[in-house]
C-alpha positions in Angstrom: -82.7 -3.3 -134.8 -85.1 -2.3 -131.9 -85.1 1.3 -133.3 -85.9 0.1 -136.3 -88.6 -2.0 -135.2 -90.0 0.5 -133.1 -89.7 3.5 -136.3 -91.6 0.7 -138.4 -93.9 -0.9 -136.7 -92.7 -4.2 -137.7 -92.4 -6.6 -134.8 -88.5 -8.0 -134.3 -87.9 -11.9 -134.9 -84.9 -13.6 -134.0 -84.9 -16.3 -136.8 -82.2 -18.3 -134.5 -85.0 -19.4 -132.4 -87.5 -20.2 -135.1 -88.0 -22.9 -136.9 -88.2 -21.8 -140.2 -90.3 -23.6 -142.8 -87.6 -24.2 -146.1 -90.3 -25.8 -147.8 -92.9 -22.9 -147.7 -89.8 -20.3 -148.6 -88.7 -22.1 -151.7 -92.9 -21.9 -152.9 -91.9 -18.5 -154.2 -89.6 -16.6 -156.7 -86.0 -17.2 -155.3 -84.9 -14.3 -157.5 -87.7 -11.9 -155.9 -85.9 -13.4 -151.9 -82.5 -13.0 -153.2 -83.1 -9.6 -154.7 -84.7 -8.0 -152.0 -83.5 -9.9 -149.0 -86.6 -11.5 -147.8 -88.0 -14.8 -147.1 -91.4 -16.3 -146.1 -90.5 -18.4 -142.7 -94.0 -19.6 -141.7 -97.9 -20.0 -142.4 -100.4 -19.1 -139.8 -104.1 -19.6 -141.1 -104.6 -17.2 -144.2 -101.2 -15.8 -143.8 -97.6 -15.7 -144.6 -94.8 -14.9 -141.8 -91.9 -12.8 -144.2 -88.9 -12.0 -142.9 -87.3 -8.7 -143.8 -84.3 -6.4 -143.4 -86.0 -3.9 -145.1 -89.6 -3.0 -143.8 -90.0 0.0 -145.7 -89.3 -2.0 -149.8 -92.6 -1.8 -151.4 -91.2 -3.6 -154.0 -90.4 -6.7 -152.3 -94.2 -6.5 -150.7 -95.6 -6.0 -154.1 -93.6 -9.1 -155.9 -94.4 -11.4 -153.3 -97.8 -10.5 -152.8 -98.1 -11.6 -156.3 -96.8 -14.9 -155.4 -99.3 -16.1 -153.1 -103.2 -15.1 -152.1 -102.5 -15.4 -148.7 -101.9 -11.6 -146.4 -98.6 -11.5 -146.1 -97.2 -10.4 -142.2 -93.5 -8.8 -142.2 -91.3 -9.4 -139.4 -87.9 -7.9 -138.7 -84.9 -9.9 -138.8 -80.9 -9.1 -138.8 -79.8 -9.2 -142.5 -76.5 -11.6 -141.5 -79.6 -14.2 -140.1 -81.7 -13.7 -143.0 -78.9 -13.8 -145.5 -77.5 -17.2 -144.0 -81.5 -18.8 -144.1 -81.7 -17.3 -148.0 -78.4 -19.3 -149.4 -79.8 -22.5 -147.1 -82.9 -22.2 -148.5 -82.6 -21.3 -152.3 -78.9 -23.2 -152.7 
């Protein structure tokens, strides 16, 4: 993961120590989170925190930028943490 985070230029969360806001998460698509394995975790001013496996899927930025007007800030997670927060939030 810190390779990763370091190739990317995405900062590294570890979601175990974060309290995660279900509410905000299950604001957008749950088929655009489950499909592309990310989830908004917190709002900070004008922006989104989204947790990611997968810095690099344009995609997933695009559908989920189209799900909220707020700038959306990615942040790195394991995909066994971010998995298990996904099927809490969207069951």
């Amino acid at each position: 993961m810190k390779l990763l985070s370091d190739r990317s230029r995405v900062a590294f969360v570890p979601m175990e120590k974060y309290d995660i806001d279900i509410e905000l998460a299950r604001t957008f698509p749950a088929q655009t989170c489950q499909r592309w394995c990310v989830m908004p975790f917190d709002k900070m001013s004008k922006s989104i925190l989204v947790a990611t496996a997968n810095p690099f899927n344009q995609q997933a930025a695009k559908e989920l930028s189209q799900a909220t007007a707020f700038r959306l800030l990615w942040y790195l997670v394991p995909p066994a943490d971010l998995v298990k927060n996904i099927r809490k939030a969207f069951r």
